[in-house]
PALOVEX-392408 format. One record per residue: y, x, z of N, C-alpha, C, O in turn; residue number from 1. Coordinates in nm, 2 decimals. Example, Ala and Ser with C-alpha at 12.3 -4.5 7.8 and 13.67 -1.06 7.14 Angstrom:
<nodes>
<<-0.57 1.32 0.78> <-0.45 1.23 0.78> <-0.33 1.32 0.78> <-0.33 1.42 0.85> 1>
<<-0.22 1.28 0.71> <-0.11 1.37 0.71> <0.00 1.29 0.79> <0.11 1.34 0.80> 2>
</nodes>
This chain:
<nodes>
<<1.88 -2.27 2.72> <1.87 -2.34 2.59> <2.00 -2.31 2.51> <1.99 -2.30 2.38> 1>
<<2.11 -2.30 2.57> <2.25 -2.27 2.49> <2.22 -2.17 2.44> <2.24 -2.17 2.32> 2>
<<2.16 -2.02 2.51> <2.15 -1.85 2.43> <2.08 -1.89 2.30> <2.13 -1.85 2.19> 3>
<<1.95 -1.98 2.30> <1.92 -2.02 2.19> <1.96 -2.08 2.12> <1.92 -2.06 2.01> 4>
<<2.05 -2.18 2.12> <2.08 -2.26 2.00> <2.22 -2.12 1.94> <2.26 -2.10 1.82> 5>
<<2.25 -2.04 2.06> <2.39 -1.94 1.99> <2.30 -1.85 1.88> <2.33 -1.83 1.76> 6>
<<2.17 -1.81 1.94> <2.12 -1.72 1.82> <2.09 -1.77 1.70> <2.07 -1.71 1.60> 7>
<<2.08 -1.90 1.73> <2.07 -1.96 1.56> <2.13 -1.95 1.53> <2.14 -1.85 1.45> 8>
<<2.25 -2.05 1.54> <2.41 -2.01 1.49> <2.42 -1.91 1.46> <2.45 -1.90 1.34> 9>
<<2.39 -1.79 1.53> <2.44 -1.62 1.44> <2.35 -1.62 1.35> <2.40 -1.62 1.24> 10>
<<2.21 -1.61 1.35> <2.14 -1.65 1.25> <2.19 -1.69 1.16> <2.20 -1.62 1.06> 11>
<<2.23 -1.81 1.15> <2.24 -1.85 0.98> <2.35 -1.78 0.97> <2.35 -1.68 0.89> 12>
<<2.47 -1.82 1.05> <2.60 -1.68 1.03> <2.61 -1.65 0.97> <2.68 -1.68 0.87> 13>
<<2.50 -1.48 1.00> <2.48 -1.38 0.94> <2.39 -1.40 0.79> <2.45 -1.34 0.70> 14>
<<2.32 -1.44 0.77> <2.26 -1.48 0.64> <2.21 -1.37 0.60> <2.14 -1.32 0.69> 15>
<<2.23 -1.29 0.50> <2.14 -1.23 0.47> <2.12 -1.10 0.54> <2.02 -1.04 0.56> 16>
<<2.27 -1.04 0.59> <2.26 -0.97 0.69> <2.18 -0.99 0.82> <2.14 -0.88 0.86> 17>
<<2.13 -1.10 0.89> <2.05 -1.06 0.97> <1.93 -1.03 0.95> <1.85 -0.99 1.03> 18>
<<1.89 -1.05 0.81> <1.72 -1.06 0.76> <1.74 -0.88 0.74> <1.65 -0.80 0.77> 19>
<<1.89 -0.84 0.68> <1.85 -0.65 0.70> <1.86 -0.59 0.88> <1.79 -0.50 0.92> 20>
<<1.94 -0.66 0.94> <1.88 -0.62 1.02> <1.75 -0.61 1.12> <1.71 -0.52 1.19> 21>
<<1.70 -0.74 1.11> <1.58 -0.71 1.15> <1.48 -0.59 1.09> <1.41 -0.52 1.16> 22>
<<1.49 -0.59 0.95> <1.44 -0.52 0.86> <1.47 -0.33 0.94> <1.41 -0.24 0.99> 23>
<<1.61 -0.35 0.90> <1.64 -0.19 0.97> <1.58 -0.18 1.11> <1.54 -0.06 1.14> 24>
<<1.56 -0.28 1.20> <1.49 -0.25 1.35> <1.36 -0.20 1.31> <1.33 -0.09 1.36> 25>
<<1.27 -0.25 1.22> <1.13 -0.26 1.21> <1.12 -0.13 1.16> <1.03 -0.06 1.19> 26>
<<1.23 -0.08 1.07> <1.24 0.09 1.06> <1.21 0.18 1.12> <1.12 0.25 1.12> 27>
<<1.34 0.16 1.22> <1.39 0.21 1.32> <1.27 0.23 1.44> <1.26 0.33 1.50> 28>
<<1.19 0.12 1.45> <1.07 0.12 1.53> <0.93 0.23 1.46> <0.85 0.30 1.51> 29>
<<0.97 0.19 1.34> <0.83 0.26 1.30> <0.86 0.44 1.33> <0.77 0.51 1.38> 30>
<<0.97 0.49 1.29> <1.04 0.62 1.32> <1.04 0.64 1.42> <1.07 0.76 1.45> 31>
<<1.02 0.55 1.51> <1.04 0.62 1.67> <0.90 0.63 1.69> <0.86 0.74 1.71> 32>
<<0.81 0.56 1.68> <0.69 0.56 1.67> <0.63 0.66 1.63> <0.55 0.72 1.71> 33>
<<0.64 0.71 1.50> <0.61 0.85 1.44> <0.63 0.95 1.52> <0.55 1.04 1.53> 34>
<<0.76 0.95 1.58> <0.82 1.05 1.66> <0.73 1.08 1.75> <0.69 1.20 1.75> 35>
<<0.66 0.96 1.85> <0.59 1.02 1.95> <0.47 1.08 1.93> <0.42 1.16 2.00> 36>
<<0.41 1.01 1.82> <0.32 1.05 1.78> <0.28 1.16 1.75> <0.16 1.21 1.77> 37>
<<0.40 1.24 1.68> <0.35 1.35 1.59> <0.42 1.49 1.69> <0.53 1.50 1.74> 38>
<<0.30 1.59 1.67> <0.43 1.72 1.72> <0.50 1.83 1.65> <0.59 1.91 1.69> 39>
<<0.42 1.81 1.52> <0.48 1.91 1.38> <0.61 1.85 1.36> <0.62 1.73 1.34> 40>
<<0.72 1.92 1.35> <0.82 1.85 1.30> <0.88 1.88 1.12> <0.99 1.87 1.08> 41>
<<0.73 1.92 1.04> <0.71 1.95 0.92> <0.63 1.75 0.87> <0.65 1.67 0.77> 42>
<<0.57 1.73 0.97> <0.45 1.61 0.96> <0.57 1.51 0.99> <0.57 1.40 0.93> 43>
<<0.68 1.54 1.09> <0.77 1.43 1.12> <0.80 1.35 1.02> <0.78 1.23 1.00> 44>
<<0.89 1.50 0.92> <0.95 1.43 0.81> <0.91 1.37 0.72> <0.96 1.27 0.67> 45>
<<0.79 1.45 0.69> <0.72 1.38 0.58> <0.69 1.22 0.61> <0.69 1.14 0.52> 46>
<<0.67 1.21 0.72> <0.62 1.05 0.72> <0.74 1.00 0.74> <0.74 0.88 0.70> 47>
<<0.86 1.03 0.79> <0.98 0.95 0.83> <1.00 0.92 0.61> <1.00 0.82 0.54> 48>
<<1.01 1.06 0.59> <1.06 1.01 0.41> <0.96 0.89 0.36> <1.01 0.81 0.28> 49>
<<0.81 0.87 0.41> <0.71 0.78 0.37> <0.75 0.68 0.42> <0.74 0.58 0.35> 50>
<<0.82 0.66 0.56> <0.85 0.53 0.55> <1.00 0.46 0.46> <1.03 0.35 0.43> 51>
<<1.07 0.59 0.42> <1.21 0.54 0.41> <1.18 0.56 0.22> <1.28 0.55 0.15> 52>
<<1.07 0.57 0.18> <1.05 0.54 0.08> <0.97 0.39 0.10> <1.05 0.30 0.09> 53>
<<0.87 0.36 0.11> <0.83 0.23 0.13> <0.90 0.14 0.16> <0.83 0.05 0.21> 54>
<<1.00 0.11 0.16> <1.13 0.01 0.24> <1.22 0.03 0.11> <1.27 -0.07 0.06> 55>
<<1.23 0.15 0.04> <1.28 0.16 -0.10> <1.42 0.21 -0.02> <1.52 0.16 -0.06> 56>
<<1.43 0.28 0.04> <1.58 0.36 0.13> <1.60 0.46 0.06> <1.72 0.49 0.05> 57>
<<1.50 0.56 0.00> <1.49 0.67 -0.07> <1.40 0.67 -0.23> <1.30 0.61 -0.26> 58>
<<1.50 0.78 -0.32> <1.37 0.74 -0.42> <1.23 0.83 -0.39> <1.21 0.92 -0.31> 59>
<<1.11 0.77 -0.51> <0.95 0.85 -0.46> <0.99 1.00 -0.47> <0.94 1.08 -0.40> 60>
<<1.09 1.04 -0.58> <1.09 1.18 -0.62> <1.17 1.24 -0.51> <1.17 1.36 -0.52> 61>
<<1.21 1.20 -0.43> <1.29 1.23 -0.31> <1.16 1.28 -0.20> <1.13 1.39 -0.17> 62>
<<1.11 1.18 -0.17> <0.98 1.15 -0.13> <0.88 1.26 -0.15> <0.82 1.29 -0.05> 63>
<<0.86 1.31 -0.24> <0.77 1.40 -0.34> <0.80 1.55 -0.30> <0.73 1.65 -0.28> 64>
<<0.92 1.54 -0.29> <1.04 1.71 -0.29> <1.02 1.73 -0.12> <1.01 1.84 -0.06> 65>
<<1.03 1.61 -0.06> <0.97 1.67 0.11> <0.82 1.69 0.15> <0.78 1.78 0.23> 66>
<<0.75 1.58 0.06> <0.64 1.63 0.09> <0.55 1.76 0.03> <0.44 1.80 0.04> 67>
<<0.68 1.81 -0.07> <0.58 1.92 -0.16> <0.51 1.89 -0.22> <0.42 1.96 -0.26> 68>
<<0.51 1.75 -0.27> <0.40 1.71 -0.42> <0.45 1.78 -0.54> <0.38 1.81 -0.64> 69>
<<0.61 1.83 -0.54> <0.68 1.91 -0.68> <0.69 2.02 -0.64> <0.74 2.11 -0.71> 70>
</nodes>
């Protein structure tokens, strides 16, 4: 019961930083995910830039220039 009440405590602590970190894991997850998924490493990127555009990490025109939409 103590580990839990400590992670609250850092919880609020951290305040808005822990809401990015969670946020960066859920990234971080989804990119590793992709990883195994995929074996082109043309298809990699393109979906790693799809995710790191939807999170707003990259701009769309960024986004666009990897996938060859420009």
């Amino acid at each position: 019961m103590e580990k839990l009440k400590e992670l609250f405590i850092t919880k609020k602590d951290l305040g808005d930083d822990f809401v990015y970190a969670i946020s960066a894991n859920e990234i971080l997850q989804e990119i590793v995910s992709t990883a195994q998924n995929i074996n082109d490493a043309a298809d990699f990127g393109v979906n790693v830039a799809s995710v790191l555009e939807r999170y707003g990490l990259i701009d769309k025109a960024v986004y666009e220039i990897i996938a060859g939409e420009i």
